[in-house]
C-alpha positions in Angstrom: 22.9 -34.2 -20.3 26.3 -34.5 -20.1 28.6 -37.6 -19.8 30.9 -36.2 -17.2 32.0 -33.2 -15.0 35.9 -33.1 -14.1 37.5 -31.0 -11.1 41.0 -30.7 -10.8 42.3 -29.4 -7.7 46.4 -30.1 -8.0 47.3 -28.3 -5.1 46.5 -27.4 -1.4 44.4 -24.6 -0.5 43.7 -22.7 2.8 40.4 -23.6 2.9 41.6 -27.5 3.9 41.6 -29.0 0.3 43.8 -31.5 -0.8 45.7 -31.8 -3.6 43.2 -34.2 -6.3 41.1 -34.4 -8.8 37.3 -35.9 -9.0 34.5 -36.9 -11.8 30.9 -37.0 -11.2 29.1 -39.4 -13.9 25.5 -39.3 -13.1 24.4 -40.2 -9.5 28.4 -41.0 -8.8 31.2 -39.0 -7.6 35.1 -40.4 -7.6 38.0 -38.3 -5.8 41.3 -39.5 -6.3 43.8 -38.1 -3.8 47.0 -37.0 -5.1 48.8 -37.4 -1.6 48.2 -41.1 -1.3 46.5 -42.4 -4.4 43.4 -43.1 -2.4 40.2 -43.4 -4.2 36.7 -42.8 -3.1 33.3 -43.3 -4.3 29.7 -41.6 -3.6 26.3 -42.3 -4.6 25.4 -38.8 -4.3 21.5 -39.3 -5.2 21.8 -40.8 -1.7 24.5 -40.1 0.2 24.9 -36.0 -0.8 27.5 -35.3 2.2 29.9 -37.8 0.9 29.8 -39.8 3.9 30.2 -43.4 2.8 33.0 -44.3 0.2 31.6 -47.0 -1.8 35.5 -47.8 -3.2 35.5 -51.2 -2.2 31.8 -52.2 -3.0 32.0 -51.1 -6.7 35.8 -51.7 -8.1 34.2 -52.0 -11.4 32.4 -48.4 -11.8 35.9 -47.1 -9.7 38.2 -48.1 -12.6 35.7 -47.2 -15.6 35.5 -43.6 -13.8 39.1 -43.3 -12.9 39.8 -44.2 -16.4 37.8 -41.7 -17.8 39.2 -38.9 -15.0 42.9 -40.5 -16.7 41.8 -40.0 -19.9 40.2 -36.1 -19.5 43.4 -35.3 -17.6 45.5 -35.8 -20.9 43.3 -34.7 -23.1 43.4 -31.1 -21.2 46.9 -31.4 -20.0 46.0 -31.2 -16.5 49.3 -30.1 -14.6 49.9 -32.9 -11.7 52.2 -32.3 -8.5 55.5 -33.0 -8.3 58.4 -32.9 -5.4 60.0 -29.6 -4.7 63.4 -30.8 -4.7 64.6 -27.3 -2.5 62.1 -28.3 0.1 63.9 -28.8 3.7 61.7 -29.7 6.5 61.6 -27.8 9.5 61.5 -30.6 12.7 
């Protein structure tokens, strides 16, 4: 019954997640990436191992749902990631 279920993952974890958030709003599912701004869509009534991004099929439902992921992230203050500006790399 409800309108929308929010994740918000903004880091990355050591069981291979990526930084990101998602929103599932009834059959659909959108992940946005936080590393490269991708964003992906499943029909999970009928793709339920998230095998085929529907993105580019559907830009309609993608920006109604990443608006809504938007909004839910400022309503709750959702902490984003941002450059560690003491980072070196190690080539």
């Amino acid at each position: 019954a409800r309108e929308a279920i929010f994740w918000h993952y903004p880091h990355y974890g050591n069981q291979g997640g990526f930084p990101g958030s998602a929103v599932r709003m009834g059959r659909y599912k959108l992940i946005e990436s936080f590393e490269d701004g991708r964003l992906q869509l499943f029909d999970l009534d009928n793709d339920i191992g998230e095998q085929n991004d529907l993105a580019a099929e559907m830009p309609e439902r993608v920006g109604q749902m990443q608006e809504a992921l938007q909004r839910w992230r400022r309503e709750v203050d959702a902490k984003l990631p941002t450059p560690n500006p003491d980072f070196e790399r190690e080539d």
